[in-house]
VOKEGU-981791 format. One line per 2 residues: their letters; for each residue x, y, z of N, C-alpha, C. Coordinates in nm, 4 decimals. Layout:
<atoms>
a	X/Y/Z/X/Y/Z/X/Y/Z; ...
</atoms>
This chain:
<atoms>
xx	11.2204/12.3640/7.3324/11.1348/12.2536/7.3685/11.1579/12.2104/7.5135; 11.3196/12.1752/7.5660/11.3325/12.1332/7.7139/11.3911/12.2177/7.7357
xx	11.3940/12.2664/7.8721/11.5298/12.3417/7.9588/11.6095/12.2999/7.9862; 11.6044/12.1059/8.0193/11.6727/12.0899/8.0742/11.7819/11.9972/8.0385
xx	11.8016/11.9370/7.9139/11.8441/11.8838/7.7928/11.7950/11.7665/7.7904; 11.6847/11.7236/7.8363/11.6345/11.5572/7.8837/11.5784/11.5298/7.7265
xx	11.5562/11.6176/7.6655/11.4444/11.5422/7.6041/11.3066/11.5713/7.5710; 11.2690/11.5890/7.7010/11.1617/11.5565/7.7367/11.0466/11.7483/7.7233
xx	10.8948/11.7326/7.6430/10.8974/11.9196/7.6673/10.8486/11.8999/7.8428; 10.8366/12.0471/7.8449/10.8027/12.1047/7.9663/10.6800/12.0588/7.9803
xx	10.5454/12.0409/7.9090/10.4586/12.0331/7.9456/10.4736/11.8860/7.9639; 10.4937/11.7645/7.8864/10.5421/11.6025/7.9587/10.5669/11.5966/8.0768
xx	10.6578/11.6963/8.1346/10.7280/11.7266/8.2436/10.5728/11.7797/8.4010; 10.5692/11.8899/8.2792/10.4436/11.9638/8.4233/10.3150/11.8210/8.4369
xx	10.2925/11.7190/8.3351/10.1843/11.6552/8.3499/10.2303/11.5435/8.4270; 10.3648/11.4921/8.4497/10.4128/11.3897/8.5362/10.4030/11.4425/8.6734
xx	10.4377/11.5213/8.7069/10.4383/11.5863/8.7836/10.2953/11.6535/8.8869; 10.1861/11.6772/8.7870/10.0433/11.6784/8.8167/9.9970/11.5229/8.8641
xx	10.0590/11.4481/8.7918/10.0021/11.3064/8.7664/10.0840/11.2692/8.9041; 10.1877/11.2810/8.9683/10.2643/11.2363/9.0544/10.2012/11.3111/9.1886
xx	10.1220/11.4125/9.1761/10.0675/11.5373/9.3087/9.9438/11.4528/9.3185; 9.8538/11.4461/9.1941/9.7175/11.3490/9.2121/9.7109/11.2054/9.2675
xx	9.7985/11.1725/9.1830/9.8305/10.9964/9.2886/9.8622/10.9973/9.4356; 9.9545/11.0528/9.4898/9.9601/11.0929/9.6267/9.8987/11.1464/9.6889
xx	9.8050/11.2185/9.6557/9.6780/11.3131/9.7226/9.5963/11.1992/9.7275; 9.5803/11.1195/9.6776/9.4821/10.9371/9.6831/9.5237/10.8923/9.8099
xx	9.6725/10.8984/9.8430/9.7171/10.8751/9.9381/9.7254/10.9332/10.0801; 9.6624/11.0534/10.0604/9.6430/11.1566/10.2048/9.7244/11.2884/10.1702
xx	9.7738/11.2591/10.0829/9.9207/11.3715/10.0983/9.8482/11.5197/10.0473; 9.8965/11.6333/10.0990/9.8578/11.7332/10.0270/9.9466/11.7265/9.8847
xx	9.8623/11.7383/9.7362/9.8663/11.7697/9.6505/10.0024/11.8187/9.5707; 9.9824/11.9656/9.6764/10.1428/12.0222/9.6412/10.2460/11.9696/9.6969
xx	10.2884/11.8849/9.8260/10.3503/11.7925/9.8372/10.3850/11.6535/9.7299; 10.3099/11.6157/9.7033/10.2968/11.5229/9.6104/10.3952/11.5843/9.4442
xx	10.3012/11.7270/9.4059/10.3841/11.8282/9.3169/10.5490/11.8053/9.3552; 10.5770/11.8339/9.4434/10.7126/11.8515/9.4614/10.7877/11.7370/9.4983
xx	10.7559/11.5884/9.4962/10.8250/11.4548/9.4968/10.8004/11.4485/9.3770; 10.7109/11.5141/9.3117/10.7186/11.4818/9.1280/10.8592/11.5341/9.0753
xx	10.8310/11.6755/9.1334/10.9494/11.7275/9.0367/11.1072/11.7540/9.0763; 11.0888/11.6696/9.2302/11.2071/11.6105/9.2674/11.3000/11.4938/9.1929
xx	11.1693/11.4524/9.1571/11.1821/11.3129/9.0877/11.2265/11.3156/8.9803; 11.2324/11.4149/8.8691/11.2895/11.4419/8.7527/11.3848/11.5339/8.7135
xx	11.3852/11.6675/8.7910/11.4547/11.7775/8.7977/11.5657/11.7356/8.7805; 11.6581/11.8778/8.7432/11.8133/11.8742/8.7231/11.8651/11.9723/8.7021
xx	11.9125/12.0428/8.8206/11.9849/11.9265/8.8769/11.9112/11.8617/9.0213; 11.9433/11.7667/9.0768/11.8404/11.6723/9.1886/11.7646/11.7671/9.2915
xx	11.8523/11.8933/9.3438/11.8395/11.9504/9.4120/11.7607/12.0786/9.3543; 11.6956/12.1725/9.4594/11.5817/12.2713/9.4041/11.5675/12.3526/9.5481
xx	11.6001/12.4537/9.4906/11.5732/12.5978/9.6209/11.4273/12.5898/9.6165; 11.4054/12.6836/9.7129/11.2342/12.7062/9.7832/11.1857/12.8227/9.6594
xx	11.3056/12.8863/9.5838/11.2510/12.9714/9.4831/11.2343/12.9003/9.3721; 11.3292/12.7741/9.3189/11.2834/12.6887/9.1973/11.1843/12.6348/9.2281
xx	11.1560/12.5449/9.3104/11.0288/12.4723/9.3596/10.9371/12.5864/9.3600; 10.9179/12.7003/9.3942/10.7641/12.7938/9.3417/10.7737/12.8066/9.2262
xx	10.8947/12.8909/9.1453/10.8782/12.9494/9.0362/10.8077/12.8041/8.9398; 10.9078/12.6790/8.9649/10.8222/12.5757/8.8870/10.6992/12.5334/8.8623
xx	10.6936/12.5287/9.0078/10.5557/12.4603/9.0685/10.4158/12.5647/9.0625; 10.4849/12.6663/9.0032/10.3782/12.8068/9.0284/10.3032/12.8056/9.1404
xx	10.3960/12.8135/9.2588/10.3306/12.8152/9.3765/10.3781/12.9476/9.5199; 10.3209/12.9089/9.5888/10.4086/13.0367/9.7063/10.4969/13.0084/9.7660
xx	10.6079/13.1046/9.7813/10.6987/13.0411/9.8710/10.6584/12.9973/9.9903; 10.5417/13.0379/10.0464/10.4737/13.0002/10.2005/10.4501/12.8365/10.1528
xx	10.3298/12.8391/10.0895/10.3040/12.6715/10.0678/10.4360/12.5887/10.0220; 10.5107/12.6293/9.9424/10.6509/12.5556/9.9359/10.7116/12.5040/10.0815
xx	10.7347/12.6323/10.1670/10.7762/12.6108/10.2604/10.6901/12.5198/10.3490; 10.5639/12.5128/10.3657/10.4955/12.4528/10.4377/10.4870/12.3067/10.4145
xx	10.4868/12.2493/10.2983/10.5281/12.1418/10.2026/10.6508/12.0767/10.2582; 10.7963/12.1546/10.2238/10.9066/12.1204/10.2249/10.9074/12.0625/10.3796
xx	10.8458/12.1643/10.4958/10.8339/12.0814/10.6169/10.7908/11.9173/10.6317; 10.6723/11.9393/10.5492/10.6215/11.8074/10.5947/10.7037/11.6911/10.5240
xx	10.7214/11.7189/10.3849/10.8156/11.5724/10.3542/10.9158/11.5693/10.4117; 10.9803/11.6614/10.4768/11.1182/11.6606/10.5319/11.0885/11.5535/10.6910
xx	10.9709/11.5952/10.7118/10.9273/11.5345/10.8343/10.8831/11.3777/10.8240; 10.8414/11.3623/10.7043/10.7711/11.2272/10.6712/10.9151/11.1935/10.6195
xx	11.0217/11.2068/10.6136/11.1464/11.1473/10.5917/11.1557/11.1189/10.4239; 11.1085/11.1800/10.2995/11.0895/11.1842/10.1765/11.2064/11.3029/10.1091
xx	11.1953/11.3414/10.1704/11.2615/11.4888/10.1344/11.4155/11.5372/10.2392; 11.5077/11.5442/10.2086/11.6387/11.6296/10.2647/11.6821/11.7441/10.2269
xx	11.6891/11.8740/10.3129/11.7882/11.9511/10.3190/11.9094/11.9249/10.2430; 11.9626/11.9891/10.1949/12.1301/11.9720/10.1484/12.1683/12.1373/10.1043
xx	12.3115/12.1354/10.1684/12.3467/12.2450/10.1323/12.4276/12.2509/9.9970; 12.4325/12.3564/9.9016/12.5235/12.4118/9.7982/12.6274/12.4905/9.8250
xx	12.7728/12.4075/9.7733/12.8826/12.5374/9.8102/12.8615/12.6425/9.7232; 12.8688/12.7883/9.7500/12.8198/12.8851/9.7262/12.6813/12.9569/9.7308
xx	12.6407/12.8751/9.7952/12.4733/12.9640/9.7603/12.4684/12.9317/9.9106; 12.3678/13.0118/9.9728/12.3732/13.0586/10.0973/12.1717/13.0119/10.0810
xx	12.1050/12.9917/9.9954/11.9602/12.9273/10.0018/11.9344/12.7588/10.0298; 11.8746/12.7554/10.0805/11.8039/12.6337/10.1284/11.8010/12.5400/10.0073
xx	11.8677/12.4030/9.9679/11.7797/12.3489/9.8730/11.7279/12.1907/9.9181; 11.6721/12.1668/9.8648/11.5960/12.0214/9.9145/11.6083/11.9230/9.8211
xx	11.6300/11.7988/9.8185/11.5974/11.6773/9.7229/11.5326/11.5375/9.7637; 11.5229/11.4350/9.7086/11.4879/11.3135/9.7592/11.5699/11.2767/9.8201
xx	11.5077/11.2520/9.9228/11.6023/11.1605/10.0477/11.6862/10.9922/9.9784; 11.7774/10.9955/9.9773/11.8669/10.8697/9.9740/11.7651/10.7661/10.0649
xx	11.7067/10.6294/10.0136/11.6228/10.5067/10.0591/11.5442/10.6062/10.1322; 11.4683/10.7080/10.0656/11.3297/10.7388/10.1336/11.2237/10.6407/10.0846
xx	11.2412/10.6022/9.9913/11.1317/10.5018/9.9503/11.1171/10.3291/10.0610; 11.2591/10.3105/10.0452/11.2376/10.2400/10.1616/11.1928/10.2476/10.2811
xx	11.2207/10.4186/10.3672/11.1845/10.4182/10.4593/11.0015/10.4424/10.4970; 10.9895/10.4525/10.3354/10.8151/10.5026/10.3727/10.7486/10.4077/10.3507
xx	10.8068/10.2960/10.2742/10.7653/10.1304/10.2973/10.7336/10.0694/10.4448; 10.8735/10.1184/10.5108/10.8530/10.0474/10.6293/10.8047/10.1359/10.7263
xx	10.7585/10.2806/10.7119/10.6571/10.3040/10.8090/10.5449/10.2625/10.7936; 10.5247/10.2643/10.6798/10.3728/10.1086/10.6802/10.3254/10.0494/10.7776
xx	10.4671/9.9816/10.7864/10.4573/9.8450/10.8873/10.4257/9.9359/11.0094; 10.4560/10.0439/11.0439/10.4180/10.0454/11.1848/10.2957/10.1173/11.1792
xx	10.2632/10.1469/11.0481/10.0729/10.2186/11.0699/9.9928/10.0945/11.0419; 10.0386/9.9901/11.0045/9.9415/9.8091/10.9812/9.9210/9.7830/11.2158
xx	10.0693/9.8068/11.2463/10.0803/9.7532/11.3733/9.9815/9.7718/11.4211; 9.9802/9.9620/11.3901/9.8954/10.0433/11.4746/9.7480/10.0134/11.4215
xx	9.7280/10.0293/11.3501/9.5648/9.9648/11.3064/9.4523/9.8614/11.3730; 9.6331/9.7455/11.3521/9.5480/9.6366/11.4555/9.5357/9.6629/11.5733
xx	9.6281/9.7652/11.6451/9.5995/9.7402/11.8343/9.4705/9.7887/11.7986; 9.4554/9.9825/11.7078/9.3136/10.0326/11.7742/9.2132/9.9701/11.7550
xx	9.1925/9.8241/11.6324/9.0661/9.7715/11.6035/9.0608/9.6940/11.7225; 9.1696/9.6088/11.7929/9.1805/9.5700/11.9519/9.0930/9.6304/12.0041
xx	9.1699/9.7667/12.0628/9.1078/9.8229/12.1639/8.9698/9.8605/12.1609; 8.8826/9.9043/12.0428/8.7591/9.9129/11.9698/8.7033/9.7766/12.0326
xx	8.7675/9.6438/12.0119/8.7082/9.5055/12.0356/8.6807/9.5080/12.1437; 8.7733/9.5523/12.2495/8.8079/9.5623/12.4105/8.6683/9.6668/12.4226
xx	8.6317/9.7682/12.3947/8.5321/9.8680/12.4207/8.3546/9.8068/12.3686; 8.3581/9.6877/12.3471/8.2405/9.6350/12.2553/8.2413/9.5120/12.3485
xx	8.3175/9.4889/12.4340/8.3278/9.3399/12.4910/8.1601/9.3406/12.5533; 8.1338/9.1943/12.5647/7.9492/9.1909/12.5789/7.8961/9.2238/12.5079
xx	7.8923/9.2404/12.3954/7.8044/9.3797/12.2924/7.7516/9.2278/12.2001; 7.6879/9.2300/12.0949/7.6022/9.1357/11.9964/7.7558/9.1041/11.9370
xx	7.7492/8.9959/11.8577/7.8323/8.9778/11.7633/7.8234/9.0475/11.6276; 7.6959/9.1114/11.5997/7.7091/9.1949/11.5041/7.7668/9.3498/11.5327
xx	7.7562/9.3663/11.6383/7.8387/9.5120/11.7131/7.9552/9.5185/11.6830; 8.0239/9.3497/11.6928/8.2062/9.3791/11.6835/8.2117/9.3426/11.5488
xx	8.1220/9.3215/11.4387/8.1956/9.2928/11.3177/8.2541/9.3369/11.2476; 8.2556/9.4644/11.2386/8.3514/9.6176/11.1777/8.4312/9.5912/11.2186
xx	8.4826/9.5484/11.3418/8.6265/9.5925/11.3919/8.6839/9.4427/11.3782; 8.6288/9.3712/11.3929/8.7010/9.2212/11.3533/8.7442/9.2295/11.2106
xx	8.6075/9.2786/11.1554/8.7321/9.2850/11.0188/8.8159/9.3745/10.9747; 8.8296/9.4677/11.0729/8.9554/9.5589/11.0241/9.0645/9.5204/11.1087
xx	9.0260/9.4420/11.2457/9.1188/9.3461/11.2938/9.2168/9.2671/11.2038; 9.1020/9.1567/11.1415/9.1601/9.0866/11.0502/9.2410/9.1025/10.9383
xx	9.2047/9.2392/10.8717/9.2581/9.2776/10.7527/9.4393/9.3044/10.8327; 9.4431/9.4212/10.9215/9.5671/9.4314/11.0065/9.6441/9.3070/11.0159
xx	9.6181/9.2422/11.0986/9.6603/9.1153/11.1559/9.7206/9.0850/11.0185; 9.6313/9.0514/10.9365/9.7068/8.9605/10.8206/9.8265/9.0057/10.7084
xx	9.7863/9.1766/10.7216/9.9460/9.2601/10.6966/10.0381/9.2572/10.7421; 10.0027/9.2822/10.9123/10.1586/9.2927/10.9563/10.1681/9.1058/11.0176
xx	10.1393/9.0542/10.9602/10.2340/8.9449/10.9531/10.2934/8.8865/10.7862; 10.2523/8.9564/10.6871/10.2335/8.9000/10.5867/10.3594/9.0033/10.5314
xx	10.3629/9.1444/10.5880/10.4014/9.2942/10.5491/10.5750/9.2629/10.5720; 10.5909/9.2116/10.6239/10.7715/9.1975/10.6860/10.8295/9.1194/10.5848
xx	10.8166/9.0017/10.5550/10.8405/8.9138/10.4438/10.8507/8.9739/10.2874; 10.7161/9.0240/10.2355/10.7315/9.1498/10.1736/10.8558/9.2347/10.1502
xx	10.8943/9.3070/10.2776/11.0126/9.3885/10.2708/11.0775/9.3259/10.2626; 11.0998/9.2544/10.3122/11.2582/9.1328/10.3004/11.2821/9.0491/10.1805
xx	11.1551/9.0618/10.0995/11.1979/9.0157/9.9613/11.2370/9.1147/9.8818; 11.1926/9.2572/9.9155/11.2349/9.4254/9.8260/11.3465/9.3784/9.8659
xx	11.4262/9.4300/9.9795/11.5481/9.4135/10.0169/11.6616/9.3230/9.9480; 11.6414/9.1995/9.9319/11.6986/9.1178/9.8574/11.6679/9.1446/9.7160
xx	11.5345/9.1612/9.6549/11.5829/9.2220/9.5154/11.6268/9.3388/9.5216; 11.6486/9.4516/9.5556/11.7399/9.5779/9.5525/11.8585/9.5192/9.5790
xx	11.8939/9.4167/9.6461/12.0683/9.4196/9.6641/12.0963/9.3318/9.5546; 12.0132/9.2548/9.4739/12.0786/9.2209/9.3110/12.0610/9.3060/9.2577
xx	11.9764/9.4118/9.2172/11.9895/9.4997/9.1460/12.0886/9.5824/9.1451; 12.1614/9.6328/9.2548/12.2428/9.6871/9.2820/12.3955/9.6198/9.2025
x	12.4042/9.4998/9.2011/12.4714/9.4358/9.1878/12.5833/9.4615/9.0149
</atoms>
């Protein structure tokens, strides 16, 4: 029923995991990226060569590899080595979740300058010309001031939880 003594069958497993690639693909992410924070997310042991991650994922080692770049790059995903094995394996990054919280904050920042600069490029124009960008102005603006506080309340509940 499991491989992996969880419990849990394989197919529970492959549909969290689908379900974890589809939700993130909502999010921009390629798919099979998404696939492989799924089954980062449950696997065991934490860690997974570029050959477990295909053979699992029934995928190529090319797209694995191409994958493994980008979360590694989006700071989701780490390298780690195994004593004895001489292959690559990868897992969830230690507070990657935190850190992809708070790049947020700097794609809210960025939002508001370009609806700015959009405002700045419309200057003289009708007031119905700038209303798109005022309100994506506005929407910005009211994140990243609203967005910091936010984190700083995660922060403080993770350090009771921790507790």
């Amino acid at each position: 029923m499991d491989k992996d003594g969880s419990g849990r069958s394989d197919s529970e497993a492959m549909r969290f995991v689908e379900d974890v690639g589809l939700l993130l693909e909502r999010d921009g992410m390629p798919r099979m990226a998404g696939r492989m924070i799924g089954w980062l997310l449950i696997c065991d042991p934490p860690h997974q060569s570029t050959s477990d991650l295909a053979q699992t994922l029934h995928a190529s080692k090319a797209s694995i590899s191409t994958m493994t770049r980008l979360l590694v790059q989006m700071g989701l995903v780490e390298q780690v080595g195994v004593p004895g094995q001489r292959r690559d394996h990868f897992r969830i990054k230690p507070g990657a979740w935190d850190e992809w919280m708070r790049t947020g904050m700097e794609e809210i920042t960025l939002g508001r300058q370009l609806a700015e600069r959009g405002l700045e490029l419309l200057d003289g124009k009708p007031t119905e010309a700038k209303q798109r960008l005022k309100e994506a102005r506005e929407v910005y603006a009211f994140f990243e001031e609203e967005y910091p506080a936010l984190l700083d309340r995660w922060e403080r509940a993770r350090k009771k939880m921790a507790r």
